[in-house]
C-alpha positions in Angstrom: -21.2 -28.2 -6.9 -20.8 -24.9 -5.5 -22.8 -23.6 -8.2 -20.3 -20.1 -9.2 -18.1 -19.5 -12.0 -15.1 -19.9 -10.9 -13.2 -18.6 -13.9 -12.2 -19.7 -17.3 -10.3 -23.6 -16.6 -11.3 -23.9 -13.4 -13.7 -26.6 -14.1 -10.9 -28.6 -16.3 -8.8 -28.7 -12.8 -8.1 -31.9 -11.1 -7.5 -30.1 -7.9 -10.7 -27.9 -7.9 -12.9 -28.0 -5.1 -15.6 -27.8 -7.6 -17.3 -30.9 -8.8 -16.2 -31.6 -12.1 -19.5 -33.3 -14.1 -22.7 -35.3 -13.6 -20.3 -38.3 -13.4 -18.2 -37.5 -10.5 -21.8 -36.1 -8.6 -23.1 -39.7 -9.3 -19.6 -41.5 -8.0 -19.3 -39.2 -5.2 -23.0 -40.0 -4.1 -21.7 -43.5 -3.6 -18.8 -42.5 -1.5 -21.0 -39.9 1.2 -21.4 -41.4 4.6 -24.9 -42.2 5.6 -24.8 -40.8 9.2 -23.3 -38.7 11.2 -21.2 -41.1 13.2 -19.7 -42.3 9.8 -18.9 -38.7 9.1 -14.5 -37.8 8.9 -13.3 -34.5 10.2 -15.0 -31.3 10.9 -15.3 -32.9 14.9 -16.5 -29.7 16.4 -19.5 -29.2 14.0 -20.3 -33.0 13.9 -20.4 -32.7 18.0 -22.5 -29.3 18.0 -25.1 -30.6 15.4 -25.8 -33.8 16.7 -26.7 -32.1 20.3 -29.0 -29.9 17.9 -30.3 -33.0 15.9 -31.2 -34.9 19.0 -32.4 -32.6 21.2 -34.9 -31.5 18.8 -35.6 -35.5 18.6 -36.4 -35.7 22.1 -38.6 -32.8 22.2 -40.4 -33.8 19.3 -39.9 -30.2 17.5 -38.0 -29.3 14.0 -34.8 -28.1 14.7 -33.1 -24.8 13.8 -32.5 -23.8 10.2 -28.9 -24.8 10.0 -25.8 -22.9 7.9 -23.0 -24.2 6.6 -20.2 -22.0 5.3 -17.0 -23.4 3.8 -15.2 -24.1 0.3 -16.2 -26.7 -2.3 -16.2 -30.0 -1.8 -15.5 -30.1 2.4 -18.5 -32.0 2.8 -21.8 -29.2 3.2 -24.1 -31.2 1.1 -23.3 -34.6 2.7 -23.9 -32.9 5.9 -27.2 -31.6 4.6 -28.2 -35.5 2.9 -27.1 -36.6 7.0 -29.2 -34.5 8.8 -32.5 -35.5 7.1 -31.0 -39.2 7.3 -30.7 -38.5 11.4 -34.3 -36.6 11.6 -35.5 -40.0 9.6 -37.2 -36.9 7.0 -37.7 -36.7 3.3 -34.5 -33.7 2.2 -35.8 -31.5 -0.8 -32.6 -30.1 -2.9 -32.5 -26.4 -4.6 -30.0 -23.6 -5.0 -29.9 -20.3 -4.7 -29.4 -19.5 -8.6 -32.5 -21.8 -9.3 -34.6 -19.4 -7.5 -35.2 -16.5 -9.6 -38.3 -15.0 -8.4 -40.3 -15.3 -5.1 -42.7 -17.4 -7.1 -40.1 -20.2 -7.3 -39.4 -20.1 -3.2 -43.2 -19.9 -2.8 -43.7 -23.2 -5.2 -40.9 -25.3 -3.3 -42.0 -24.1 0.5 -45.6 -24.6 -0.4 -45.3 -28.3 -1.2 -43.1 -29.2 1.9 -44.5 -31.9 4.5 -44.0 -31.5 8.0 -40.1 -31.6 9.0 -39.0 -32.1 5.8 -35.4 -30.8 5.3 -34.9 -28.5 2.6 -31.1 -28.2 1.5 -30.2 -24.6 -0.6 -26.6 -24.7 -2.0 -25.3 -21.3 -3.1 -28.0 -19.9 -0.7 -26.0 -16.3 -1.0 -26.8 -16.4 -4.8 -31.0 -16.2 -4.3 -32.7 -13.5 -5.7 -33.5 -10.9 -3.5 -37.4 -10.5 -3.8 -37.2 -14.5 -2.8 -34.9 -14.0 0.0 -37.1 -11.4 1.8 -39.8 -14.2 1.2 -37.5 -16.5 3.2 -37.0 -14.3 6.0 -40.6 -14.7 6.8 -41.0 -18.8 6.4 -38.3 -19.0 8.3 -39.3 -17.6 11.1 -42.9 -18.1 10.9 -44.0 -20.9 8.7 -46.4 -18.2 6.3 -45.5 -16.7 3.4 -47.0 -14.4 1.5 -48.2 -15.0 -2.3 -49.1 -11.8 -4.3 -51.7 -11.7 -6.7 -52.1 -9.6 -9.5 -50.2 -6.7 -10.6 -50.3 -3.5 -9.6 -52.2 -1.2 -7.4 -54.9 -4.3 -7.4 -52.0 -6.6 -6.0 -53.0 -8.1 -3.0 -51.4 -10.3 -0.7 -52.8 -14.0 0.4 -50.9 -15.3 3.3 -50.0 -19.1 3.4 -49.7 -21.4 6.1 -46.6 -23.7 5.6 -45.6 -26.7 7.1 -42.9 -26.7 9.8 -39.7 -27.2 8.5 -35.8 -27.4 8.4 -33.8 -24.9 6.2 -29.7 -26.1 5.3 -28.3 -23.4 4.1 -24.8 -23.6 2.3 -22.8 -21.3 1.3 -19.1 -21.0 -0.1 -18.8 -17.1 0.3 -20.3 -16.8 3.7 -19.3 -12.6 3.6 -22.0 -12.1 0.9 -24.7 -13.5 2.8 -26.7 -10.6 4.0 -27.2 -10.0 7.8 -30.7 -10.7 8.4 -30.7 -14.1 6.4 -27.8 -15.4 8.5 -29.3 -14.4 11.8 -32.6 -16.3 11.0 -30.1 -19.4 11.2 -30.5 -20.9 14.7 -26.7 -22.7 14.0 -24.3 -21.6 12.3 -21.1 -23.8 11.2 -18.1 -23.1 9.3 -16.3 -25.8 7.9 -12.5 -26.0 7.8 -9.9 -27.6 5.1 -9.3 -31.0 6.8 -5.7 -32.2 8.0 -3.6 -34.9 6.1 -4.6 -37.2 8.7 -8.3 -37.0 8.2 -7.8 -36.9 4.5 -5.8 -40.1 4.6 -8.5 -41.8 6.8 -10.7 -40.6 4.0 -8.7 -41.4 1.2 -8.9 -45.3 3.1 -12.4 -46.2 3.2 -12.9 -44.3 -0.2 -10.5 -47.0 -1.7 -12.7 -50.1 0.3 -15.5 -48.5 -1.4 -14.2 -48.1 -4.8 -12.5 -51.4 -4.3 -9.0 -49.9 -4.8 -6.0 -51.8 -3.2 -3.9 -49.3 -1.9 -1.3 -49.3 1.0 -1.3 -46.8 3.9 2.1 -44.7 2.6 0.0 -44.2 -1.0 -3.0 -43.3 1.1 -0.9 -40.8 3.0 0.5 -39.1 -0.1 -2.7 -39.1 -2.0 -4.0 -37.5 0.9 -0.7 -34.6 1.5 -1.5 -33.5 -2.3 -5.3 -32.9 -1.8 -5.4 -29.3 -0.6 -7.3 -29.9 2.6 -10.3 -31.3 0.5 -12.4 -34.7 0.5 -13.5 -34.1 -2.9 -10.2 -33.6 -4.3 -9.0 -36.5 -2.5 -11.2 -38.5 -3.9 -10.7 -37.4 -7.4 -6.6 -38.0 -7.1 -8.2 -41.6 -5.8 -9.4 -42.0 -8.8 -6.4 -41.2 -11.1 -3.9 -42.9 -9.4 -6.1 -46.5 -9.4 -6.6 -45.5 -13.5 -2.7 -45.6 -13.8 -2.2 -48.8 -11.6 -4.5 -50.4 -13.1 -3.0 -49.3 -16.5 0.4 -49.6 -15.2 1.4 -51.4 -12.1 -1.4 -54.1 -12.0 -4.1 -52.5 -10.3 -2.2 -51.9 -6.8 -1.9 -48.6 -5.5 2.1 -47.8 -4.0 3.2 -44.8 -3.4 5.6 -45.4 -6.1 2.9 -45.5 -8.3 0.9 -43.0 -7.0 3.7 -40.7 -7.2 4.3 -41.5 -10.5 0.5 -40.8 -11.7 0.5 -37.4 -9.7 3.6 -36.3 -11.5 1.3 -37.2 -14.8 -1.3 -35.1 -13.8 0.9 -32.3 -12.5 -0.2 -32.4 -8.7 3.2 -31.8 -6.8 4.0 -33.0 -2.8 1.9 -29.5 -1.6 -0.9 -30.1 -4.4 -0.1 -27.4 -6.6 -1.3 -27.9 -10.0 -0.3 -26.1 -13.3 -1.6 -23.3 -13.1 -0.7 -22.5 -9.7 3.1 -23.1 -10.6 2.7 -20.8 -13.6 1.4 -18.3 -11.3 4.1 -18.8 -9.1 7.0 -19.4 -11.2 6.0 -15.8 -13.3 6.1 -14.4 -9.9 9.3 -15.2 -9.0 10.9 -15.1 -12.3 9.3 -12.4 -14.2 9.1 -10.2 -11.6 11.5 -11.0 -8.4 9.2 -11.7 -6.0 6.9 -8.7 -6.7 5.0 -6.7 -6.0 3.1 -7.4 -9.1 -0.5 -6.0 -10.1 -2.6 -8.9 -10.6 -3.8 -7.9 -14.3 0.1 -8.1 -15.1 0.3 -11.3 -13.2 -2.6 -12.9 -15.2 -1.3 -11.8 -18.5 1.9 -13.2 -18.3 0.4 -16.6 -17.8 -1.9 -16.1 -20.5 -4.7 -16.2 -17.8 -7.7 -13.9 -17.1 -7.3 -12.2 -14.0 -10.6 -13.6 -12.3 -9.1 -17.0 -13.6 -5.8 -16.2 -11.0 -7.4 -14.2 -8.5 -10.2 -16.8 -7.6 -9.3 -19.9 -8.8 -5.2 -20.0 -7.4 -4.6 -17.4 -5.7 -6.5 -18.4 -2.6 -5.0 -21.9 -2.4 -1.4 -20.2 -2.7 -2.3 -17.4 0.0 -3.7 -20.2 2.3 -0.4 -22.6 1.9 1.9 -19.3 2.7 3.5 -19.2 -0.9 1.9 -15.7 -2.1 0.9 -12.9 -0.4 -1.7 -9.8 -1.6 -1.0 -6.7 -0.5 -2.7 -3.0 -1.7 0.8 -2.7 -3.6 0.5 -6.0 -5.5 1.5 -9.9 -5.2 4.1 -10.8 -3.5 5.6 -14.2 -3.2 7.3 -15.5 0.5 10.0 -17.2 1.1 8.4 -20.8 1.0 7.4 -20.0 -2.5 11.0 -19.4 -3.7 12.3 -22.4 -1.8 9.1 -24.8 -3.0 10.7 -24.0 -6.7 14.4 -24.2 -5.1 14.7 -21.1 -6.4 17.2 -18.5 -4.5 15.7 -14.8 -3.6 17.8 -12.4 -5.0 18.8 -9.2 -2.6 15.9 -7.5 -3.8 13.2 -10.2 -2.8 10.4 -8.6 -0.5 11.9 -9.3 3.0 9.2 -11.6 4.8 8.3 -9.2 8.0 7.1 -6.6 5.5 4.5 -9.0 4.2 2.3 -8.6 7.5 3.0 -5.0 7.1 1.4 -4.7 3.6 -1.1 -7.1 4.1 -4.3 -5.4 4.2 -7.3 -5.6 2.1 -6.9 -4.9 -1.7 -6.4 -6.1 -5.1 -3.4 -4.3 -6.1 -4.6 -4.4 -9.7 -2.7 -2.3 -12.6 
């Protein structure tokens, strides 16, 4: 899980990056690869981290403190659960939200052996007496425990064992600068193409032991928004209706048919991202639109549209956000065969206006 609220609904999405409930973690344990060899996608950073994994291997010392920056569900705590696999070490999970008070760090860093990996999701989201704790283990095994309150607080230094920080992250701009430059490498993970995510989609079926064919693979895979996790989860509900409907092979008949049950169209936009675009167009002409007037006309909050659709929709070219408002593109009209009327944002202005801001009402 990415560990942040991502807005009212967002947890009830079947195209969240976000994982869902204990249930899926469990069922998505089973699916992770093992090692980084058995790892899909993300080719440059699997290439980079093995040459850091193995040469600290061959020079008998602990590697860097890696970072991982990317949305949910591309894979950053598999990567972690692979690198302790490849280091043949124990991995000790936490998150930055579970670590309150320096106390906490100090409990979890003082009871780890030698090379043990520790793995901090949400790393951005530590508190920040713990995180200037961090600095210092980091970079030179010791921390510093206080005790007492007070003017008659001292400080006992503590020798800790050498070992490997993971740090992920899914809002890598929060992360303050001298945490991220105590990171020796640094990785940002990318969606993955349809390609990958069909590859994926493949050995996740073999695994699940789901009979599916390569063109239902390939349109599971087009309607997962660049994600393994979401892929996985559309996996999941197109074998429910075969089973249930077709007898227990996957088409892509059928696997169209279940996606147009759960809403998931050819580009992977869900409800809620329709509703956000079709008010756009509709309502309001294309924009500009403030996004508090956006939100209420799809009885949403606006944290609900801003975080949890607008980035998909800004990512697939459909919307754009502009210090004047939303604005929808020409994709998004034709996506909803829709015809821009005369006064429909022309698309050259939309790199004019977009610069940072909300355009909120």
């Amino acid at each position: 899980m990415s560990g942040h609220d991502d807005g009212r609904g967002a947890e009830e999405r079947l195209v969240s990056g976000d994982a869902a409930s204990p249930e899926e973690e469990v069922i998505e344990a089973a699916l992770r690869p093992k090692q980084l060899d058995d790892f899909i996608g993300q080719d440059r950073v699997r290439e980079q981290l093995s040459l850091v994994l193995h040469s600290a291997l061959r020079r008998g010392r602990t590697p860097d403190h890696v970072l991982l920056s990317g949305g949910p569900g591309l894979g950053k705590t598999t990567l972690a659960m692979i690198i302790a696999a490849e280091l043949g070490r124990p991995l000790r999970i936490s998150s930055g939200p579970a670590i309150e008070r320096a106390g906490d760090l100090a409990a979890i860093l003082s009871t780890l052996s030698e090379g043990e990996v520790l793995f901090l999701d949400e790393i951005h989201r530590m508190a920040r007496p713990a995180e200037e704790m961090l600095y210092m283990a980091m970079e030179d095994f010791r921390v510093d425990v206080v005790v007492g309150k007070g003017p008659g607080a001292t400080a006992i230094p503590l020798d800790i064992a050498p070992f490997t920080l993971v740090g992920a992250t899914t809002r890598a701009g929060m992360l303050p600068g001298p945490l991220r430059d105590r990171f020796g490498f640094v990785a940002h993970m990318d969606f993955y193409g349809p390609a990958e995510l069909e590859v994926i989609v493949q050995r996740s079926a073999r695994l699940l032991d789901v009979r599916i064919d390569d063109d239902a693979a390939a349109e599971v895979a087009g309607r997962s928004r660049g994600t393994p996790r979401i892929a996985n989860r559309l996996l999941r509900r197109v074998r429910d209706f075969a089973e249930v409907r077709t007898g227990g092979e996957v088409t892509r008949d059928s696997a169209r048919a279940a996606l147009k049950l759960y809403e998931v169209d050819e580009r992977g936009l869900d409800r809620l991202d329709r509703a956000v675009l079709g008010s756009l167009l509709r309502k309001f002409g294309g924009g500009p639109v403030g996004l508090s007037t956006l939100a209420v006309s799809v009885g949403e909050e606006p944290e609900t549209v801003e975080v949890v659709a607008e980035p998909f929709l800004v990512r697939q070219g459909l919307l754009a956000r502009t210090p004047r408002g939303r604005i929808a593109t020409p994709a998004a009209w034709a996506h909803l065969g829709l015809t821009a009327p005369p006064t429909a944002p022309l698309a050259g202005a939309l790199f004019d206006l977009d610069e940072p801001g909300t355009g909120t009402d």
